[in-house]
C-alpha positions as CSV (number, residue, x, y, z in Angstrom):
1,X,20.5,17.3,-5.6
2,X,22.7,14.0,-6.2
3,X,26.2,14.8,-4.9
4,X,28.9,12.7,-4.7
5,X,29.1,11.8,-1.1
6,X,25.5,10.9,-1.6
7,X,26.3,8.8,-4.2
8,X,28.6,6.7,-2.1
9,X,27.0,6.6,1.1
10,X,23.9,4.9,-1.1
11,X,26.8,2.3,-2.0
12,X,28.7,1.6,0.8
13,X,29.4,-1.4,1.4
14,X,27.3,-3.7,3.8
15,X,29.6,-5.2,6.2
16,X,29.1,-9.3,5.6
17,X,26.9,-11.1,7.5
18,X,25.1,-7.8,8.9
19,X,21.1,-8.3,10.0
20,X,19.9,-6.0,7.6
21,X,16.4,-5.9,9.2
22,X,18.2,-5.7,13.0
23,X,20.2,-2.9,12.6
24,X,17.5,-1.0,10.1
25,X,15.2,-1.5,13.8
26,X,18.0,-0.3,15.9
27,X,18.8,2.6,14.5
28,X,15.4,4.0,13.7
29,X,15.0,3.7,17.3
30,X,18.1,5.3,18.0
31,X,17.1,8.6,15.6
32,X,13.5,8.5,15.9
33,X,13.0,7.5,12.6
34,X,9.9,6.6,10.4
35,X,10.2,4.8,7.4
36,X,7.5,5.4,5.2
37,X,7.1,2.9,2.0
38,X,4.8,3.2,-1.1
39,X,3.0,-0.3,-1.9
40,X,5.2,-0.3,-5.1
41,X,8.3,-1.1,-3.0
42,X,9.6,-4.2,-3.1
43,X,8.4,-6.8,-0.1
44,X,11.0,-6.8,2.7
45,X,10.8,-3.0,2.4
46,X,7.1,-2.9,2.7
47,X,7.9,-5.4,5.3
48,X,9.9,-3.4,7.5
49,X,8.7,-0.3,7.2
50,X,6.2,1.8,9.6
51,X,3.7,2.4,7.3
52,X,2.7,1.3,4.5
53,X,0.4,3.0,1.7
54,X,-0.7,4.7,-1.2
55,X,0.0,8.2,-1.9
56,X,-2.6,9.8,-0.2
57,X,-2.2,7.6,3.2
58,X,1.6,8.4,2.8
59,X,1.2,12.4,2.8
60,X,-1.2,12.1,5.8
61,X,1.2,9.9,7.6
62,X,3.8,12.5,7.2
63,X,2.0,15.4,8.0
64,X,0.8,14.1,11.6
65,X,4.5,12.3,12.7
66,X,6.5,12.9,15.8
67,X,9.5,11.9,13.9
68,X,12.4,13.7,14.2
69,X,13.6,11.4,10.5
70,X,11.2,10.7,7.7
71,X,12.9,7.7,5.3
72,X,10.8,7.7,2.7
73,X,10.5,4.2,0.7
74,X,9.0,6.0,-2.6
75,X,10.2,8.3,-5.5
76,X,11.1,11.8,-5.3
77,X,8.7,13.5,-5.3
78,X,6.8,11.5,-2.6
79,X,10.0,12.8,-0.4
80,X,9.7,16.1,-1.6
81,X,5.7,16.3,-0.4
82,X,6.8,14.6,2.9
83,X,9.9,17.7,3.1
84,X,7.1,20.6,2.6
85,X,5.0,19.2,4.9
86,X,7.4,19.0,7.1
87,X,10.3,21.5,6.5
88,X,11.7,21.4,10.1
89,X,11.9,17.6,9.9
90,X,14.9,15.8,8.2
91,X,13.5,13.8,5.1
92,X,15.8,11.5,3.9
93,X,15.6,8.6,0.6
94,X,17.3,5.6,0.3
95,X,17.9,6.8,-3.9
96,X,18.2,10.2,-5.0
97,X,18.2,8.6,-8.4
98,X,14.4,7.1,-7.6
99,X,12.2,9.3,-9.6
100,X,9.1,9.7,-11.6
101,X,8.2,9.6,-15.3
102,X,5.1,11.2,-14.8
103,X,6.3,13.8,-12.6
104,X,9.1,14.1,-15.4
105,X,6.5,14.4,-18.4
106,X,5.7,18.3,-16.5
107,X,8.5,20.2,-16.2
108,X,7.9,23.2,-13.9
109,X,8.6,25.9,-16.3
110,X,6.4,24.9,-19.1
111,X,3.6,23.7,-16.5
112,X,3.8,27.3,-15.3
113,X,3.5,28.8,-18.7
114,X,0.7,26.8,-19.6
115,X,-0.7,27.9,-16.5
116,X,-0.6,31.8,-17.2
117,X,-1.9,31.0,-20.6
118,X,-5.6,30.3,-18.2
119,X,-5.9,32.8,-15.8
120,X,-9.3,31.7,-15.7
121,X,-9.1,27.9,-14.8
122,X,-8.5,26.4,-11.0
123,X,-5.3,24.2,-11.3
124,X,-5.7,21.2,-9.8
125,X,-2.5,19.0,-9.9
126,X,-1.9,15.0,-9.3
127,X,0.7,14.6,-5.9
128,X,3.0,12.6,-9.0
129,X,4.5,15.9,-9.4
130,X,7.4,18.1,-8.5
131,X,6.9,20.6,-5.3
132,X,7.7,23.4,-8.2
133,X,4.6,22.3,-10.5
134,X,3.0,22.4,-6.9
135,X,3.6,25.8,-6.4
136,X,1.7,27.1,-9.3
137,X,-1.3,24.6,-8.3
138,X,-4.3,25.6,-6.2
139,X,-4.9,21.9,-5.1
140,X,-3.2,18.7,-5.1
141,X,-5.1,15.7,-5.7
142,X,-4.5,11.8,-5.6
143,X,-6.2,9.0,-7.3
144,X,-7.7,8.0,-3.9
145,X,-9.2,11.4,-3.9
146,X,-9.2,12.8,-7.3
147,X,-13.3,12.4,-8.2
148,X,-13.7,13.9,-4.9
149,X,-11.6,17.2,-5.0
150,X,-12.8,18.0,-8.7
151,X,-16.5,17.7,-7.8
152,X,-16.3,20.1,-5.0
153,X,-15.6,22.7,-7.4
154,X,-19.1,23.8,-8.6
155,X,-20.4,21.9,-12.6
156,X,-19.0,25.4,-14.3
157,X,-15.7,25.2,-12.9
158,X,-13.4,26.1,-16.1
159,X,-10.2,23.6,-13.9
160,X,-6.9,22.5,-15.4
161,X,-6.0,18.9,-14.7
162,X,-2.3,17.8,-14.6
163,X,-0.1,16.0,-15.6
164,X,-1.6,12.5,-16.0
165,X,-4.1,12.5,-19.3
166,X,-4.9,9.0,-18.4
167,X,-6.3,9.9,-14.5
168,X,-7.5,13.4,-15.8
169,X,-10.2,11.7,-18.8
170,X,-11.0,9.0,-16.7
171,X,-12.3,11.7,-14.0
172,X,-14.3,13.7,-17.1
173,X,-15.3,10.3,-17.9
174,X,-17.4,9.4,-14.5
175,X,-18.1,13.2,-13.7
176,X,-19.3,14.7,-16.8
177,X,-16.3,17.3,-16.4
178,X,-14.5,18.7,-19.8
179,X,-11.4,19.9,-17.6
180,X,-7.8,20.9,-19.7
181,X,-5.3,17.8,-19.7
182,X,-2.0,18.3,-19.3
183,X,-0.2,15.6,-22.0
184,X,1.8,13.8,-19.1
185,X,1.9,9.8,-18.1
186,X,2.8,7.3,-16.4
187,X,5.3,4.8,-18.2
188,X,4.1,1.9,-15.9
189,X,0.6,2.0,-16.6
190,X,0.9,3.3,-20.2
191,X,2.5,-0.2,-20.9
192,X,0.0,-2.4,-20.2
193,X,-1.6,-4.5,-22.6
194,X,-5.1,-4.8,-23.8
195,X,-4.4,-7.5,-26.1
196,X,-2.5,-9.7,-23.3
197,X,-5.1,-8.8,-20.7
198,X,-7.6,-10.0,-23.1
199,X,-5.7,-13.5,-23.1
200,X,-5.2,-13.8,-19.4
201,X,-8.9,-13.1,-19.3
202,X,-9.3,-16.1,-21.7
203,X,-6.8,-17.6,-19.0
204,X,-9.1,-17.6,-16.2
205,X,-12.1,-16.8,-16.8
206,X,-13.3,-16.8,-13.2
207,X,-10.6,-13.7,-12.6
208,X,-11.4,-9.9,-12.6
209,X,-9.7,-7.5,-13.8
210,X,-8.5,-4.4,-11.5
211,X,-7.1,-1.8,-13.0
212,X,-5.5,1.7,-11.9
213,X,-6.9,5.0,-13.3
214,X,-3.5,5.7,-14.2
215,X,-4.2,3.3,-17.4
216,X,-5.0,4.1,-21.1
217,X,-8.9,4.4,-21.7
218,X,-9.1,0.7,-23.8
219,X,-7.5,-1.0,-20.5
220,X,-10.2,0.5,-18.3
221,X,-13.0,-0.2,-20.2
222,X,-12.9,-4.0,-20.0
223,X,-12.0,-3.9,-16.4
224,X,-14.5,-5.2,-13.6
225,X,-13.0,-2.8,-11.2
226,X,-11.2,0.4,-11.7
227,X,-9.3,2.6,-8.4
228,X,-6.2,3.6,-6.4
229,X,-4.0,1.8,-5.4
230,X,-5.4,1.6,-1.9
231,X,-8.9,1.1,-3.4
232,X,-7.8,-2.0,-5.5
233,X,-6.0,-3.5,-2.4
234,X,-9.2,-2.9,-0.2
235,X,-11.8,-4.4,-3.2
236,X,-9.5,-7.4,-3.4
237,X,-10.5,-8.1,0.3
238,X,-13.6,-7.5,0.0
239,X,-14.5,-9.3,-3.1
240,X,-16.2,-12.8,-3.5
241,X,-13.9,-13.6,-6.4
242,X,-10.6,-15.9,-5.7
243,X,-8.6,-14.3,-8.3
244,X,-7.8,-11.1,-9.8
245,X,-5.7,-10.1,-12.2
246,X,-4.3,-7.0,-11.9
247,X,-3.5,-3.7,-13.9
248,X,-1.1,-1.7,-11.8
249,X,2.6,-1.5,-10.5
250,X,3.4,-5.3,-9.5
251,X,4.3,-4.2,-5.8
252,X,0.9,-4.2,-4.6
253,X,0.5,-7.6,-5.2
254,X,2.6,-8.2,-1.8
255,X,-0.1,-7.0,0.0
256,X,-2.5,-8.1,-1.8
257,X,-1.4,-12.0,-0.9
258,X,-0.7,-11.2,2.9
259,X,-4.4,-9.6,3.4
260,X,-5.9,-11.9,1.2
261,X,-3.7,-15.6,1.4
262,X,-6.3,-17.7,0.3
263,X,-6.9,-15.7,-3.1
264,X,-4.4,-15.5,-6.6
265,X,-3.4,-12.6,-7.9
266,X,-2.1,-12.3,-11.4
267,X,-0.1,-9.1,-12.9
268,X,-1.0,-7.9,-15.8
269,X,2.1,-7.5,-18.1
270,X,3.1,-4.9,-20.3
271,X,3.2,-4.5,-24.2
272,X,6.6,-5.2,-24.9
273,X,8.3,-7.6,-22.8
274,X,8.5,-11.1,-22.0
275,X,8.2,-10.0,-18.2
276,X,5.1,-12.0,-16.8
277,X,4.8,-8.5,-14.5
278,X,4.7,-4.8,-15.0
279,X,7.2,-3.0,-12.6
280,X,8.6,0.5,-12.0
281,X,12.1,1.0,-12.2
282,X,12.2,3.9,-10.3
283,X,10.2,2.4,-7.1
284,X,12.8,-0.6,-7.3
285,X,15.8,1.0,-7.3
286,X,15.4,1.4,-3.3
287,X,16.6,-1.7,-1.7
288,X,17.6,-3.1,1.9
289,X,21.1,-2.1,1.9
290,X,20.3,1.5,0.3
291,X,17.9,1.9,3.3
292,X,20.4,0.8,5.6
293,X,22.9,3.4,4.5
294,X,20.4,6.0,4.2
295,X,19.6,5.6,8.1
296,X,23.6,5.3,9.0
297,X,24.6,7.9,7.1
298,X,21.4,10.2,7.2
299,X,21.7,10.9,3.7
300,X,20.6,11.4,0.8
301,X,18.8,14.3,2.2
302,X,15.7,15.8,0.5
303,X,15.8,19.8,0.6
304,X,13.1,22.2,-1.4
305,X,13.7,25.5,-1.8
306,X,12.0,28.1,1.4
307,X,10.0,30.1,-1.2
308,X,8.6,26.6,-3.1
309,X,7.6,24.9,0.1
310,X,5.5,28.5,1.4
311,X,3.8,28.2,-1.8
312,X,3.2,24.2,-2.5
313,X,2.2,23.6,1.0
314,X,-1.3,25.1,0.3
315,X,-2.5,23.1,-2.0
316,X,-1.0,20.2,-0.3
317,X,-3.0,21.2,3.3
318,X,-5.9,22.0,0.7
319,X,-6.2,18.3,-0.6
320,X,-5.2,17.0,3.1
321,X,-8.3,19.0,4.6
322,X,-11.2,18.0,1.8
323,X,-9.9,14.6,2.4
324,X,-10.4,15.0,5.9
325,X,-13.7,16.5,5.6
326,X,-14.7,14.0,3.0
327,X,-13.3,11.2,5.4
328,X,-11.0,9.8,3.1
């Protein structure tokens, strides 16, 4: 919960002069901190931060560290995840206020409901999602491992898919399955643009376009390549082509350049805005000075309730062992 000695601890003022990035390395020293940051975090947070991945990676990179302090560099509910994993660890964010549309778009209680309405389905849920809707899942999935998890339930499977509609046809798509869609999504990758992709294409014509699963159905069909986050980054090192343009959350694109320096990577930009880039507002509300605060002050804290963390852990250790086994 935001409180307001959260709120000003986030914005406390930065003493002038300060070495952000010095005193961010003492102190996690000092505390035996790990920062943690999504690849949708701006670049001096990727930068500085222990580890650096996509959903999946970050989950697994919680569950195994000797940190006594988690800083997560991500959205909620990526803190929340880190918290049940580890509920004798302190799991702090640098902004409370950094959430999720997605996760917003299913709201525990109705997610529930719709969940006693078919007793006969397996729930299978998408990590963008509260510990609450968690606790009513039987197994968490990511885009990394989404095809995965849903094809080691047996062809007959009657499996309910939440929340992103855009991930959960995409997975029929390629496997054949006719799981239940929850009606959620992602504003980011909802924006993007067919018609402006279709012009960068035009653009250069040498480029391909990568594209996140999170996108609507017209986006990924005229795409060369179509994966997670850490699959994108990984084909764009991989690839023969020089330039790419790209269909997900702008951040990667940091990454993208310091694996791959010698290629050009252009983001794709949304529908209605003039912004040459598609970004999440959310993911970019953490900054330098908020992560600063957060490990001087040790706050904002992430707590989830005892009796939602017994029950979203298991589907969360579920997804964490068939990735294992899968070698994912």
């Amino acid at each position: 919960m935001l409180t307001n000695q959260s709120i000003g601890y986030m914005n406390a003022p930065i003493p002038k002069g300060l070495d952000l990035k010095e005193e961010i390395n003492r102190m996690r020293k000092e505390k035996n901190a790990v920062i943690l940051a999504h690849y949708y975090q701006t670049g001096d947070i990727q930068d500085i931060a222990d580890f650096v991945g996509d959903s999946l990676a970050l989950a697994q990179q919680a569950a195994k560290t000797t940190a006594d302090i988690i800083v997560f560099c991500g959205v909620h509910f990526m803190g929340e995840t880190a918290k049940v994993l580890c509920p004798d660890k302190k799991v702090l964010v640098p902004d409370l206020n950094a959430g999720c549309s997605l996760a917003d778009s299913c709201p525990a209680t109705d997610f529930a409901e719709f969940v006693k309405q078919h007793p006969d389905h397996v729930v299978i849920s998408y990590v963008n999602t509260t510990a609450a809707v968690k606790a009513v899942t039987d197994v968490v999935v990511t885009s990394t491992n989404a095809r995965q998890i849903v094809e080691s339930f047996p062809e007959d499977t009657k499996i309910i898919f939440g929340p992103d509609r855009n991930l959960g046809n995409y997975i029929n798509g390629i496997t054949g399955r006719r799981m239940l869609l929850w009606d959620g999504a992602c504003h980011v990758h909802e924006q993007f643009s067919l018609e402006k992709i279709l012009e960068l294409k035009k653009q250069y014509p040498d480029a391909e376009v990568i594209t996140h699963p999170e996108c609507k159905q017209p986006v990924v069909q005229v795409s060369d390549f179509v994966g997670s986050t850490a699959a994108l980054l990984k084909h764009t090192v991989k690839s023969d082509k020089k330039q790419f343009i790209v269909a997900t959350e702008s951040g990667v694109i940091h990454e993208m350049r310091k694996q791959s320096p010698g290629k050009e990577f252009i983001p794709a930009p949304p529908a209605d805005s003039t912004c040459a880039c598609n970004e999440c507002n959310f993911m970019r509300l953490n900054t330098m000075e908020k992560l600063y605060n957060c490990l001087k002050y040790e706050l904002p804290e992430i707590f989830v309730d005892e009796q939602v963390q017994e029950k979203a852990i298991r589907p969360i250790k579920k997804m964490l062992e068939i990735s294992e086994r899968l070698g994912l």
